[in-house]
Backbone as JSON Lines, residues from 0, in Angstrom:
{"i":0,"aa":"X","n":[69.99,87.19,97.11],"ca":[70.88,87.88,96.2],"c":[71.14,89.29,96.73]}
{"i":1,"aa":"X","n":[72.08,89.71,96.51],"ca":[73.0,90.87,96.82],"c":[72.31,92.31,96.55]}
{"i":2,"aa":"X","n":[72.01,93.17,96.95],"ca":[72.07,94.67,95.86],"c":[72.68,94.99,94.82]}
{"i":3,"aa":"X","n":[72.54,95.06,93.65],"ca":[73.52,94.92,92.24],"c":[73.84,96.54,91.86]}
{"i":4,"aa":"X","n":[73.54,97.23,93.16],"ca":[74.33,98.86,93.35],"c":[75.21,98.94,94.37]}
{"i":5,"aa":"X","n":[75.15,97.83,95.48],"ca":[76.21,97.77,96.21],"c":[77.19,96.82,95.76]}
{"i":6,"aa":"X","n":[76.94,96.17,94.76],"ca":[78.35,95.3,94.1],"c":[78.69,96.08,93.01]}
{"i":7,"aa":"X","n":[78.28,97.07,92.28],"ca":[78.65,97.98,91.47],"c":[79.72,98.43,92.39]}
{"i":8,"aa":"X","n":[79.29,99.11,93.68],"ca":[80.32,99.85,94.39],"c":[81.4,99.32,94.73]}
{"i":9,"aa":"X","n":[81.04,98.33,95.18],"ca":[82.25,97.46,95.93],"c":[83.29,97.11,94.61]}
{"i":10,"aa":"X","n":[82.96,96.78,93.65],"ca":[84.25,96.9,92.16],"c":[84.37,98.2,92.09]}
{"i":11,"aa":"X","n":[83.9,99.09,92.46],"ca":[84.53,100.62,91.72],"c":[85.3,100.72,93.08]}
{"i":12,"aa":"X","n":[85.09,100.2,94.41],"ca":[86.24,100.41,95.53],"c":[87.21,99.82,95.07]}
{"i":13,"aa":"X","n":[87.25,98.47,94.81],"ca":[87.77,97.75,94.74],"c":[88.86,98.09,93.12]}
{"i":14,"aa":"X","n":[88.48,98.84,92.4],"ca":[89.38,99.42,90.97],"c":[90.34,100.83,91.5]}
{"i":15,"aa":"X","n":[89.62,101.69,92.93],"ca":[90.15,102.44,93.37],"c":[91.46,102.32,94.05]}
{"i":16,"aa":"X","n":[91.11,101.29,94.88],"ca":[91.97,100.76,95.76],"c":[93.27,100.37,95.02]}
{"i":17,"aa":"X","n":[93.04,99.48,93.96],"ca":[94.16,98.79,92.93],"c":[95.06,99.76,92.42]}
{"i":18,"aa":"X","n":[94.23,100.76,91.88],"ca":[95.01,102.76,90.93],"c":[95.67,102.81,92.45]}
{"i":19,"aa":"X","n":[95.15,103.36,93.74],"ca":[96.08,104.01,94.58],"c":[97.23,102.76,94.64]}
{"i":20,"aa":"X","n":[97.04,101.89,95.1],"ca":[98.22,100.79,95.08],"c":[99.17,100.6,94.18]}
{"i":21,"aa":"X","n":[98.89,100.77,93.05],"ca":[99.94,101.3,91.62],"c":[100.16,102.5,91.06]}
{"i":22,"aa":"X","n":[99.52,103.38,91.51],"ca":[100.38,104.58,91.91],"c":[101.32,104.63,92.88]}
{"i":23,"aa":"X","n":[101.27,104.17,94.16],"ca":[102.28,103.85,94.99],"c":[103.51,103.01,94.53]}
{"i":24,"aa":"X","n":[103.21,101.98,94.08],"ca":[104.45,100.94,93.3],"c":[104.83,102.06,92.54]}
{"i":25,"aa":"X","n":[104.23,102.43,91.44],"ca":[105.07,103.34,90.12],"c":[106.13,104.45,90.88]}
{"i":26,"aa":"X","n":[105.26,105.5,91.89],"ca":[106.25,106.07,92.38],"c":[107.43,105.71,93.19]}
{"i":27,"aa":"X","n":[107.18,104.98,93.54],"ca":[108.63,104.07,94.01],"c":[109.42,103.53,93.5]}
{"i":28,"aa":"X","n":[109.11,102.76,92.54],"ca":[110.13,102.39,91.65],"c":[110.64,103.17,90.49]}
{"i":29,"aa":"X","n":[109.93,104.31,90.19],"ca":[109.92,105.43,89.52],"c":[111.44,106.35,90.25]}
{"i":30,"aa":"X","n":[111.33,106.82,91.49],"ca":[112.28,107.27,91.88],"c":[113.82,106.23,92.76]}
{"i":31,"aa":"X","n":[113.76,105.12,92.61],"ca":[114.34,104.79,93.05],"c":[115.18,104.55,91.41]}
{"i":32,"aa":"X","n":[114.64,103.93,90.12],"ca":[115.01,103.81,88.75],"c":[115.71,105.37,88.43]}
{"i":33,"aa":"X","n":[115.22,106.57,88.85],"ca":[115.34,107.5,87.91],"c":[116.1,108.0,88.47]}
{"i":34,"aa":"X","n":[115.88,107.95,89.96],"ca":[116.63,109.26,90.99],"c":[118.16,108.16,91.81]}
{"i":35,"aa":"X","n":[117.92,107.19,91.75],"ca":[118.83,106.17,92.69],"c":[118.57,106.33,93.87]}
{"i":36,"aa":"X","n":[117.65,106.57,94.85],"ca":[117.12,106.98,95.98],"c":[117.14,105.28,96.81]}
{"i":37,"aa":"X","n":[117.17,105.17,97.97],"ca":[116.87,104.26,98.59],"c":[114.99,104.13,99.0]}
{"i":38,"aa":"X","n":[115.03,103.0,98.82],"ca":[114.04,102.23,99.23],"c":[112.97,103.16,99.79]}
{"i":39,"aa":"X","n":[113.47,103.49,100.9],"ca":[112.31,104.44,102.05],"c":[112.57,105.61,101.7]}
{"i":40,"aa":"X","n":[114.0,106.29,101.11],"ca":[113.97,107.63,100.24],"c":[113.0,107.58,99.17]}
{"i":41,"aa":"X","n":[112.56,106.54,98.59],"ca":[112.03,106.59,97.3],"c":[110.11,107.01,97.81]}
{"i":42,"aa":"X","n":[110.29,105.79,99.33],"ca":[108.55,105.7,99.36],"c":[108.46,107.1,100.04]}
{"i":43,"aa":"X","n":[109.37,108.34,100.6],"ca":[108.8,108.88,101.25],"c":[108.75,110.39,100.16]}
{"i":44,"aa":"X","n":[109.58,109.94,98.93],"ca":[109.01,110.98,98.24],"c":[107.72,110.55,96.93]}
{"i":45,"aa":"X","n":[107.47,109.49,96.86],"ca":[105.99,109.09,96.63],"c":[104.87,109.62,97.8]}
{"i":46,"aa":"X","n":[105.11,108.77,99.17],"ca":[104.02,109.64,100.36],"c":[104.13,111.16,99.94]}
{"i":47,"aa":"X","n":[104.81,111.71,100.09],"ca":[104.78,113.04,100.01],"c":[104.6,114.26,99.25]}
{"i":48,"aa":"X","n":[104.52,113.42,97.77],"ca":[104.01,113.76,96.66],"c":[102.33,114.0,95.92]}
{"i":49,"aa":"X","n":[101.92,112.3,96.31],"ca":[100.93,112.25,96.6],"c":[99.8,112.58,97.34]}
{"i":50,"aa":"X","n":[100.38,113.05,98.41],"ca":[99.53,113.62,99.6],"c":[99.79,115.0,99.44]}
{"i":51,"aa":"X","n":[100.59,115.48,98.38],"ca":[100.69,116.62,98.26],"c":[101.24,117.53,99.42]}
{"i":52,"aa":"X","n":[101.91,117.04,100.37],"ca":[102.43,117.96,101.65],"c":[103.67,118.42,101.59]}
{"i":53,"aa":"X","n":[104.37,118.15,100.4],"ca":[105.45,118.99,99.9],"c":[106.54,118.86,100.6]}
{"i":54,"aa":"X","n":[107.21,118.5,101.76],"ca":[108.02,118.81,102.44],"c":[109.44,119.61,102.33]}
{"i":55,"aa":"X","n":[109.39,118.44,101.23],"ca":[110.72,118.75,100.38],"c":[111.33,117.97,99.8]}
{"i":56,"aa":"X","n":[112.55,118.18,98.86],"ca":[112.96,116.62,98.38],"c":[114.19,116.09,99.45]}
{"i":57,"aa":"X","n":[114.51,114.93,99.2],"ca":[115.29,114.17,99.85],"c":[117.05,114.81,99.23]}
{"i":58,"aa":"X","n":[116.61,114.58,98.15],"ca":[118.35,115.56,97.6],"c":[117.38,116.36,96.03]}
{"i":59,"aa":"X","n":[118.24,117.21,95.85],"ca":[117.9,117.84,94.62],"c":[117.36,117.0,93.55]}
{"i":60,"aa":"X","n":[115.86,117.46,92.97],"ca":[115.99,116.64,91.84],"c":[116.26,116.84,90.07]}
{"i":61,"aa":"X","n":[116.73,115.79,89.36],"ca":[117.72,116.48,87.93],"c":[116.54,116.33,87.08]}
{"i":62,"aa":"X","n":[116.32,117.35,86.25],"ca":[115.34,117.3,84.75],"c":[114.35,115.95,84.61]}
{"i":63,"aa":"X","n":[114.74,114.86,84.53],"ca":[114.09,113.72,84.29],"c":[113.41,113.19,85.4]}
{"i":64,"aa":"X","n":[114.09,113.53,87.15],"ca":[112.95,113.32,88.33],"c":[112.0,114.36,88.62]}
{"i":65,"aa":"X","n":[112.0,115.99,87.73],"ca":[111.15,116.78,87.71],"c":[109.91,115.99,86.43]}
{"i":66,"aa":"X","n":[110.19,116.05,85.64],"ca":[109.59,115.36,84.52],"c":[108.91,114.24,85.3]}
{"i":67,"aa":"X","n":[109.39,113.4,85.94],"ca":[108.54,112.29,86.98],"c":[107.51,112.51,87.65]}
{"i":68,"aa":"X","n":[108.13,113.33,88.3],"ca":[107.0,114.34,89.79],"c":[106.23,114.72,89.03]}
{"i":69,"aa":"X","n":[106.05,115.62,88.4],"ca":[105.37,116.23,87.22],"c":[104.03,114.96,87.09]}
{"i":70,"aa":"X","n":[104.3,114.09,86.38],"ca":[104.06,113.16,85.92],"c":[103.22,112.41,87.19]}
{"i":71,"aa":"X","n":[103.93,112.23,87.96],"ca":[103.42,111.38,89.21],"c":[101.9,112.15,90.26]}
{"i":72,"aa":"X","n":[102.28,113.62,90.1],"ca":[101.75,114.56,90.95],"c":[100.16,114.74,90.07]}
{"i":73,"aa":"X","n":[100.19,114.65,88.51],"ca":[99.02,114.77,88.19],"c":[98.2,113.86,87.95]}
{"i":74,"aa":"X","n":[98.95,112.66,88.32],"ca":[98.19,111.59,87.91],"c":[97.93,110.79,89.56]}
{"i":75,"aa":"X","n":[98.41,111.36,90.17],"ca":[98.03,111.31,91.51],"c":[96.22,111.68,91.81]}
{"i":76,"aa":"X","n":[96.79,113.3,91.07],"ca":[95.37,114.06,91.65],"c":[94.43,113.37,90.93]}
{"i":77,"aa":"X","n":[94.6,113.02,89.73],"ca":[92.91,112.32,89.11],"c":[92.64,110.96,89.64]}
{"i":78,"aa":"X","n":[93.8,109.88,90.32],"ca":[93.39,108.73,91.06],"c":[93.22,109.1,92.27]}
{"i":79,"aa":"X","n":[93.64,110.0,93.02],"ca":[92.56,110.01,94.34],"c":[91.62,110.8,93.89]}
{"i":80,"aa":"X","n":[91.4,111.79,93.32],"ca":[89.94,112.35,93.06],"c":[89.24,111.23,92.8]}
{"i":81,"aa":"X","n":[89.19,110.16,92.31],"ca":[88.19,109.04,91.65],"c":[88.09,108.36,93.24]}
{"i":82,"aa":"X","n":[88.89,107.97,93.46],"ca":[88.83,107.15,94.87],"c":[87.88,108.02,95.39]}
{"i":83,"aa":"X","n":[88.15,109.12,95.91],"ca":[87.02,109.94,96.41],"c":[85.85,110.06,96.64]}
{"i":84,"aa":"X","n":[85.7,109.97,94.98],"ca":[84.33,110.09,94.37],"c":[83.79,109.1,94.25]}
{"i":85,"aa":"X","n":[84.33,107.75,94.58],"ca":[83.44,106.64,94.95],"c":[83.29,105.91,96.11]}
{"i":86,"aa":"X","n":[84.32,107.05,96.78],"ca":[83.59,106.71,98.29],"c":[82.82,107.58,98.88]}
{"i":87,"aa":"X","n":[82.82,108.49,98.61],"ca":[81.6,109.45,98.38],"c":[80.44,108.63,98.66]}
{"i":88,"aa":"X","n":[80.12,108.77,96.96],"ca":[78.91,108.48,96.07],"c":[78.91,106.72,97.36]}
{"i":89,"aa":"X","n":[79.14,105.59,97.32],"ca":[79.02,105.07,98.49],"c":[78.31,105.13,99.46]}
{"i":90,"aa":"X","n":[79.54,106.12,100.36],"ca":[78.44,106.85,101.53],"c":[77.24,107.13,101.53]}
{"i":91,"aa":"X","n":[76.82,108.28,100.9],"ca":[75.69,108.65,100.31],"c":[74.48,107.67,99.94]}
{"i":92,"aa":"X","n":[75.37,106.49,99.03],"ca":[74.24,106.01,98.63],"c":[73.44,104.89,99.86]}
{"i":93,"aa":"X","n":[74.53,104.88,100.58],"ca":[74.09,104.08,102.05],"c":[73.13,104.64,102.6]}
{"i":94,"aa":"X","n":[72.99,106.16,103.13],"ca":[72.63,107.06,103.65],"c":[71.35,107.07,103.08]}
{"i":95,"aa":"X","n":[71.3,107.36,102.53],"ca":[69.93,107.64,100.92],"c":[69.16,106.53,101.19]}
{"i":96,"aa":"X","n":[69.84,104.69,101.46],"ca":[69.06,104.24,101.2],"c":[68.61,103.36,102.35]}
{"i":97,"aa":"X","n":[69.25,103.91,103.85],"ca":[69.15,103.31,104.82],"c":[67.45,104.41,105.38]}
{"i":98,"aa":"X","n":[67.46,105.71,104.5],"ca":[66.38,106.77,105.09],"c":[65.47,106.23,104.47]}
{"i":99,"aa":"X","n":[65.75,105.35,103.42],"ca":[64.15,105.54,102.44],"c":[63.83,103.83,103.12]}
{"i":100,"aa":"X","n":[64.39,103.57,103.54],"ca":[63.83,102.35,104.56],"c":[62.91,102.74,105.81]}
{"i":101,"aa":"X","n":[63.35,103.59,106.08],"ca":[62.36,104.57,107.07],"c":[60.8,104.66,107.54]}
């Protein structure tokens, strides 16, 4: 039988993974619905949002794709902060428990 702290982890990767992946869908179809953006206009102002590197927008955006971003940008930061934090905590707990094998 398995470690039942490394299958804890592996579902909290595995719930991480799913949030970043639908955060990605939402922002895409988010700006392609709101803004009329094409396809790869849409994913590259999701990438770029999310990753927070700002570049710039693709064309100006009107009240309701600020309201989006808005929207998209903070809910960004608390699903990768979580992703983060459980690959983190992960790491660590590998680390932790590959020493106390020692």
């Amino acid at each position: 039988m398995g470690n039942p702290l490394i299958k804890l982890f592996r579902s909290k990767i595995s719930t991480a993974i799913i949030l970043l992946v639908l955060l990605l869908f939402t922002g895409i179809v988010g700006f392609k619905i709101i803004s009329d953006y094409s396809w790869i206009d849409a994913l590259y102002m999701t990438v770029i949002t999310i990753t927070t590197v700002g570049f710039g927008e693709v064309q100006p955006l009107d009240p309701q794709a600020k309201i989006f971003t808005i929207f998209l940008i903070l809910t960004s930061v608390i699903i990768v902060g979580y992703a983060l934090t459980i690959i983190t905590e992960f790491i660590i707990s590998k680390i932790l428990s590959s020493s106390d094998c020692r």
